[in-house]
C-alpha positions as MATLAB code, in Angstrom:
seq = 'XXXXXXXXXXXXXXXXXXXXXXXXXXXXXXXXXXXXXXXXXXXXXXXXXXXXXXXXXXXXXXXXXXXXXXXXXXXXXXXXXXXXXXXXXXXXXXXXXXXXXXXXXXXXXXXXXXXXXXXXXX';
ca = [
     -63.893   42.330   66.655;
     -62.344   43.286   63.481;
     -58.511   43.352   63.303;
     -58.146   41.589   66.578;
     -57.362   38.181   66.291;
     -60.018   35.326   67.186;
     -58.850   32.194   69.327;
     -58.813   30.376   65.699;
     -56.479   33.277   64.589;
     -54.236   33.319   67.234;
     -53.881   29.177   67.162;
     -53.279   29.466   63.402;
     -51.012   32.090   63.752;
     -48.727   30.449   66.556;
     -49.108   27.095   64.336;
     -47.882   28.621   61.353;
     -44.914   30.916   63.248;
     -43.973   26.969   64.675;
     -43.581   25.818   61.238;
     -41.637   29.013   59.572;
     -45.027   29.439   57.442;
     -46.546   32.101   55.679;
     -50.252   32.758   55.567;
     -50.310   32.464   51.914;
     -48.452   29.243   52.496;
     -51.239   27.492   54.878;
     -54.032   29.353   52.608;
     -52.954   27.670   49.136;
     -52.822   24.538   51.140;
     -56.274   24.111   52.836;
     -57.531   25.886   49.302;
     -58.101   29.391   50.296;
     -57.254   32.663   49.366;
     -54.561   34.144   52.268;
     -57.593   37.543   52.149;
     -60.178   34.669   52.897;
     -57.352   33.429   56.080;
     -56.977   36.429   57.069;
     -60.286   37.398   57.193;
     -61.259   34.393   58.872;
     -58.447   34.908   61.562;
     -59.495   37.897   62.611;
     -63.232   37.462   62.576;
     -64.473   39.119   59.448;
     -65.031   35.984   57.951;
     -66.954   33.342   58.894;
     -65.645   30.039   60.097;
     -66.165   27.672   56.543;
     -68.057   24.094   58.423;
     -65.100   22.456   56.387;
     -61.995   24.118   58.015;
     -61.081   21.483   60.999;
     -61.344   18.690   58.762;
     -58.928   20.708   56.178;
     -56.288   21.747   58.422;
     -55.943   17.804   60.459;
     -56.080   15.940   57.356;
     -53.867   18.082   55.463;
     -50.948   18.600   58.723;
     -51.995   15.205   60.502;
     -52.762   17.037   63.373;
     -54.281   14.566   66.234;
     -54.589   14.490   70.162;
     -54.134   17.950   71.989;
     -53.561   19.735   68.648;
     -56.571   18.476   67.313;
     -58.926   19.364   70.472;
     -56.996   22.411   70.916;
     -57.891   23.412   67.209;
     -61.274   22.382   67.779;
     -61.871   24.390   70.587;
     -60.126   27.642   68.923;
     -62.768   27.047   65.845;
     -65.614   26.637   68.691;
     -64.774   29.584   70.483;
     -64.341   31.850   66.855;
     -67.744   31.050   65.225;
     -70.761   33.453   66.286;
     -73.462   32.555   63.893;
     -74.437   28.764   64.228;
     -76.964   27.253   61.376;
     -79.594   25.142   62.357;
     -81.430   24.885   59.248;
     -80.593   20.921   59.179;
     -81.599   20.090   62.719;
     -85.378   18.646   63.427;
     -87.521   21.391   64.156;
     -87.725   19.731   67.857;
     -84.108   20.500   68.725;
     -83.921   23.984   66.416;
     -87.013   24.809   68.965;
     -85.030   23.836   72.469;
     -82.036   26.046   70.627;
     -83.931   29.234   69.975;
     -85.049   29.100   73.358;
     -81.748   28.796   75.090;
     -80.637   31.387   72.475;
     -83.235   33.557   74.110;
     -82.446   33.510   77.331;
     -78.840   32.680   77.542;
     -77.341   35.845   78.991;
     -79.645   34.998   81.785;
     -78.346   31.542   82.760;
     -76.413   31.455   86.249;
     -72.585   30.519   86.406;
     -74.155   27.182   87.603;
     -76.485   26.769   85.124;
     -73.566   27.204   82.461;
     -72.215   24.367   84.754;
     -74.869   21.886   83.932;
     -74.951   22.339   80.741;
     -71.054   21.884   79.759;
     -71.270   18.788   82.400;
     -74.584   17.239   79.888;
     -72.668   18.056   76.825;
     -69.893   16.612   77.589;
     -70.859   13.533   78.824;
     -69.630   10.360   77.296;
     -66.881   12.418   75.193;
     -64.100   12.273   77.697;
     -64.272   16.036   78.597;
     -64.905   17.798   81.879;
];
């Protein structure tokens, strides 16, 4: 989706436009370069593992922000690495990989409902 902006590019963009800032301005400040932003906004980049922890630490963001920035990032990355995950769970995640446009509405269901458990979402 090339020059359409991601759900991480449209929260940074409504987060800087709420603070009078520039994308070079937020760029310099999480160590960037505003092409690297950019890119990253509107999905020609990908997602650096780093960027939630750069952008609460270095605006305090916490509660709603903060989950509302993580699930902006969540929803913007395509391309997940497992390459550090036991061969066990990479195996369970290739398979759902494979066969994820076939899962029901429901199954979707029971899958956010086991994730989620314990972590105070629903």
């Amino acid at each position: 989706m090339p020059n359409q902006l991601t759900a991480l590019g449209k929260w940074l963009r409504t987060f800087r436009l709420e603070r009078d800032m520039r994308l070079k301005d937020m760029a310099d400040k999480i160590n960037l370069s505003s092409a690297h932003l950019s890119g990253i906004e509107t999905g020609r980049k990908p997602v650096p593992s780093t960027l939630f922890e750069k952008i609460v630490k270095t605006y305090k963001i916490a509660g709603d922000n903060s989950k509302s920035l993580k699930e902006a990032i969540d929803q913007s990355i395509d391309v997940f690495k497992l390459s550090s995950v036991r061969t066990d769970r990479r195996d369970v995640a290739a398979a759902l990989a494979r066969r994820f446009n076939e899962l029901s509405p429901e199954d979707i269901k029971h899958f956010r409902e086991i994730l989620n458990q314990g972590r105070g979402h629903e």
